[in-house]
PAZAPA-4460 file (N, C-alpha, C; in steps of 0.05 Angstrom, whole numbers, plus 32768, in hexadecimal, padded with zeros to 4 digits):
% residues 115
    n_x    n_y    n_z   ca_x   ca_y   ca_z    c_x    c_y    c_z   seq   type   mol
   8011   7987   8291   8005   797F   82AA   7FF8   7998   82B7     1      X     A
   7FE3   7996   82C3   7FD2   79AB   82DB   7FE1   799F   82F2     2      X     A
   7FD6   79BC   8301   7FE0   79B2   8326   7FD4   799C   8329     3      X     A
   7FC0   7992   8323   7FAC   7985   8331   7FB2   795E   8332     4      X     A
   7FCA   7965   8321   7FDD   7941   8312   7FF0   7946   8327     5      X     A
   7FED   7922   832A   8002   7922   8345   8026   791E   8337     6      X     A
   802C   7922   8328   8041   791F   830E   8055   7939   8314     7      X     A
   8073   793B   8315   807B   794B   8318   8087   7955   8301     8      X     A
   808D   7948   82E6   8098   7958   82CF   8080   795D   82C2     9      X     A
   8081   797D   82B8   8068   798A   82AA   807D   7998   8291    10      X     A
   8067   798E   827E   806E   79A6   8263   805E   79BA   8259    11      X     A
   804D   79BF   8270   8033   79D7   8271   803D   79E7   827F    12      X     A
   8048   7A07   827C   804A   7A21   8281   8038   7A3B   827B    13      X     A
   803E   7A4B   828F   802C   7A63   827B   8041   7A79   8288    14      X     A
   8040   7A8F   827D   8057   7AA6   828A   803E   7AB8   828C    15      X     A
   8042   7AC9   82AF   803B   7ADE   82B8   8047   7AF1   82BC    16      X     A
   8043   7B02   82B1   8054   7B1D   82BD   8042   7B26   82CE    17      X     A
   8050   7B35   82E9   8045   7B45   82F5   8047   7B5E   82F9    18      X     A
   805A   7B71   82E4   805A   7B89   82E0   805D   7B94   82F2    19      X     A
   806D   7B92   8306   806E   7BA7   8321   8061   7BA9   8339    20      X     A
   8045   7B9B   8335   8039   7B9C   834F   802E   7B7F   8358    21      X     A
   801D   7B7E   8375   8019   7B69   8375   8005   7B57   836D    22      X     A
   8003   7B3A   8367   7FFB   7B24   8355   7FEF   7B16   8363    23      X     A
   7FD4   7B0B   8360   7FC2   7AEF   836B   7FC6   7ADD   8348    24      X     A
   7FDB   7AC3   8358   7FD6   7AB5   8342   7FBE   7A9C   834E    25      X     A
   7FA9   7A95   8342   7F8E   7A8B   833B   7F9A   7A79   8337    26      X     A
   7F9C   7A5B   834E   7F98   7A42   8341   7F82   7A36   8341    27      X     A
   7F81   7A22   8330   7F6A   7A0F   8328   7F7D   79F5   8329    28      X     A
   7F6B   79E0   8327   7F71   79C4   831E   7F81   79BA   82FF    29      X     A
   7F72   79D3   82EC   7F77   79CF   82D6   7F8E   79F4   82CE    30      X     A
   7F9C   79F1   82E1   7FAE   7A0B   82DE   7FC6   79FB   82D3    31      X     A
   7FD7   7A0F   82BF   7FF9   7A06   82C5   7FFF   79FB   82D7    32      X     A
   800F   79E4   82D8   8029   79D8   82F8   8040   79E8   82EE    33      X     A
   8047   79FB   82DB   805B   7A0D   82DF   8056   7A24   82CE    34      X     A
   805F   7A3D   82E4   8058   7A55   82E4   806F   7A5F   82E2    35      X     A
   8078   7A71   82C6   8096   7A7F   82CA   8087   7A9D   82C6    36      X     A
   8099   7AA3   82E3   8089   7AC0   82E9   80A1   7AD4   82E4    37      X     A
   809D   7AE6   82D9   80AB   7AFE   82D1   8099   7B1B   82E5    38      X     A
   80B0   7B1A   82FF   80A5   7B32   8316   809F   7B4E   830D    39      X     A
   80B3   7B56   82F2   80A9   7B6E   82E7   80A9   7B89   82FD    40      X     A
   80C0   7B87   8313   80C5   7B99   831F   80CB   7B89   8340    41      X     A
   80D8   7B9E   8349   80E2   7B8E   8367   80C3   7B8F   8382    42      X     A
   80C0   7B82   838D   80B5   7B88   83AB   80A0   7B76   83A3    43      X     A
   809A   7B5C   8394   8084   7B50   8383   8076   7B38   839A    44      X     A
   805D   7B37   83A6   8055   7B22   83B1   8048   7B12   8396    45      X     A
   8047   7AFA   83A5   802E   7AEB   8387   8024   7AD5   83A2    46      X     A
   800A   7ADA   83A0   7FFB   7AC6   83AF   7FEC   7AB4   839D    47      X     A
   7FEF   7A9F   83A7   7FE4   7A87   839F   7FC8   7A7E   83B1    48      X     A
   7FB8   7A7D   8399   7F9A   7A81   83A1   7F8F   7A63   8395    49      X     A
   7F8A   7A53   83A2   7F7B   7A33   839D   7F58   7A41   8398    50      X     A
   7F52   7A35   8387   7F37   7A37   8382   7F23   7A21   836D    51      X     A
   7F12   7A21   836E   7F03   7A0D   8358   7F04   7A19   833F    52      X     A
   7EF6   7A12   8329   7EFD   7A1E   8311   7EE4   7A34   8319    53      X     A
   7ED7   7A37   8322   7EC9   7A49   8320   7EC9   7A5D   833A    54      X     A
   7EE4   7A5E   8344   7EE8   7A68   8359   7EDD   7A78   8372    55      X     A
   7EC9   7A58   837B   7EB9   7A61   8396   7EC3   7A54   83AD    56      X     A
   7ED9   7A40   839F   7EDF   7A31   83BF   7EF7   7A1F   83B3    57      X     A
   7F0D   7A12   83BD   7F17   79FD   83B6   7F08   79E2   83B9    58      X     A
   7F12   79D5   83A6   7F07   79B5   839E   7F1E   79A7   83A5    59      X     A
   7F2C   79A7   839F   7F4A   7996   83A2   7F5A   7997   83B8    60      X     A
   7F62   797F   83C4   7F73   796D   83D9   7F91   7972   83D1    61      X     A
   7F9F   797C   83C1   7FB7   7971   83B8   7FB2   797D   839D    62      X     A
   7FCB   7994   839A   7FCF   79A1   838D   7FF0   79A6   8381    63      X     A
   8009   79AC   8372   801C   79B4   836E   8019   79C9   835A    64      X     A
   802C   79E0   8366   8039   79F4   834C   804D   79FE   8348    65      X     A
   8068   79FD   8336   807C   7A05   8332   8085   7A28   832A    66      X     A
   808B   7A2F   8338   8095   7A49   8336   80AF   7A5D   8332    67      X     A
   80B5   7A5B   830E   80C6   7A68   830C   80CA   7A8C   830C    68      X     A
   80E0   7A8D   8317   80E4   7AB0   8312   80F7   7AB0   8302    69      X     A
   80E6   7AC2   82EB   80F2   7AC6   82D1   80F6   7AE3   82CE    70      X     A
   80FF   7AF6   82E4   8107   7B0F   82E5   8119   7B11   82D2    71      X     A
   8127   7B2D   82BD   8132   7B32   82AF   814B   7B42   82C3    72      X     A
   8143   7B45   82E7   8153   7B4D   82F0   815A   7B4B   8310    73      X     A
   8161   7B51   8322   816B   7B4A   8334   814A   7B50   8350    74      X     A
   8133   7B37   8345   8110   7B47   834E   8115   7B1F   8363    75      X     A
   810E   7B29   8376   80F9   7B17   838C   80DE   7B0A   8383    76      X     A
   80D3   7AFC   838B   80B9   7AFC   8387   80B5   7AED   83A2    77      X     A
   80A7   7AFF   83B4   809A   7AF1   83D2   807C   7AE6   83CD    78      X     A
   807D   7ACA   83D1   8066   7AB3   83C8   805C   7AB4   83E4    79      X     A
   803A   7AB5   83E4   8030   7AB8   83F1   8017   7AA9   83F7    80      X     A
   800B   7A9C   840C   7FF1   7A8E   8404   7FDB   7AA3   8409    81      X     A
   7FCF   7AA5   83EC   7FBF   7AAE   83ED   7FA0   7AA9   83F5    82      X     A
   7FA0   7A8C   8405   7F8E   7A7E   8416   7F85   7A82   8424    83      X     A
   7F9E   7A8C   8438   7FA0   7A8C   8457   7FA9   7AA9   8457    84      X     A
   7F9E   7ABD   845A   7FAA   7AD5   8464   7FC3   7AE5   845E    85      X     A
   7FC5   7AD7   843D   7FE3   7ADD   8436   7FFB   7AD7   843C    86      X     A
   7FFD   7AC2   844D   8019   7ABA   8463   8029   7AB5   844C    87      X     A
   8041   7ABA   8451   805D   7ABC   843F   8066   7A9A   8443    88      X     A
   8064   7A90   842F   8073   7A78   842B   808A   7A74   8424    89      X     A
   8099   7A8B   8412   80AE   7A89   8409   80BB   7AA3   83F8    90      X     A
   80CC   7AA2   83F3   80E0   7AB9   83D7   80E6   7AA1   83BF    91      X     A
   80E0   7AAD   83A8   80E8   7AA7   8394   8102   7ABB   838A    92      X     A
   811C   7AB1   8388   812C   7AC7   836E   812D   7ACB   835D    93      X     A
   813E   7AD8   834F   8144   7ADF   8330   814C   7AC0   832C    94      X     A
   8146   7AB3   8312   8156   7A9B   830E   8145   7A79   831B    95      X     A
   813B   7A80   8333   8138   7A70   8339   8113   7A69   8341    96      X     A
   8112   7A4B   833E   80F4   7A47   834E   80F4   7A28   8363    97      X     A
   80D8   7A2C   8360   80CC   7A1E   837B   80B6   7A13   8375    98      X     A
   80B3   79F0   8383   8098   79EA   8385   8086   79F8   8398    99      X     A
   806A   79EF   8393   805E   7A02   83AB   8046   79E8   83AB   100      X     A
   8040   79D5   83C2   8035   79C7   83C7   800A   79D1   83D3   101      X     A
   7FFC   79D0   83CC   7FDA   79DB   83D7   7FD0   79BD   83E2   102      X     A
   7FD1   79BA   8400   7FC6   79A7   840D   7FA9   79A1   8418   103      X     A
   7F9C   79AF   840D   7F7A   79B6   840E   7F7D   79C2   8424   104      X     A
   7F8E   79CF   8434   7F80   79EA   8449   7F9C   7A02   8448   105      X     A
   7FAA   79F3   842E   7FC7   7A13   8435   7FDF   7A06   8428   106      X     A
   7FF3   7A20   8417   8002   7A14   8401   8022   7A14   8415   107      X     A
   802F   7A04   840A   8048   79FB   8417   805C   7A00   8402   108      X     A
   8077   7A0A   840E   8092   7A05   83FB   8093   79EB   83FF   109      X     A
   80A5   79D7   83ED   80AE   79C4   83DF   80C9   79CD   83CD   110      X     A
   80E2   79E4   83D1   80EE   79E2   83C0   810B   79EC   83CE   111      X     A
   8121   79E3   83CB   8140   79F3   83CA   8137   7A14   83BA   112      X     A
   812B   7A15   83AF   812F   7A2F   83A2   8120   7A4B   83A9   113      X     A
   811C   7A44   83CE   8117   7A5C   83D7   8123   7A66   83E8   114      X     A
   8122   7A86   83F0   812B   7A90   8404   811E   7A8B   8427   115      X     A
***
């Protein structure tokens, strides 16, 4: 499944590492609906950036993306919209994730599995 399917079980992943610093994850329509992210060091933002495939503007009304943290150790990951001025939506932990809802003007938590 892509974000862009209104369907909540997906068997489409991709793993990001972010090696220590901070991450713009690039969605599309036709992106993973689950992202197992490996923070690759502590203090990790990851902003979530809606865009067209050719990233000049968003196209899409209604969006989902699942976000695991697949840290090998005791790493945060502060989710951020990267839309709107970076506003903090949420913490991801070690172990755990989160939906993250894109309503065509700004991304929302949807999950128990944030801080």
């Amino acid at each position: 499944m892509t974000v862009g399917t209104r369907q909540y079980i997906s068997r489409n992943s991709s793993t990001t590492s972010q090696g220590g610093a901070d991450t713009d994850l690039t969605i599309t329509k036709s992106s993973d609906k689950v992202q197992l992210i490996d923070p690759g060091g502590s203090g990790n933002n990851l902003d979530l950036i809606m865009v067209d495939a050719s990233e000049t503007g968003v196209t899409t009304s209604y969006a989902e993306v699942y976000i695991q943290n697949e840290a090998d150790a005791d790493e945060q990951i502060q989710v951020r919209d990267g839309n709107n001025s970076d506003n903090v939506i949420g913490f991801v932990d070690q172990n755990m994730g989160a939906w993250f809802t894109w309503d065509g003007t700004g991304w929302l938590s949807s999950s128990s599995g944030l801080n």
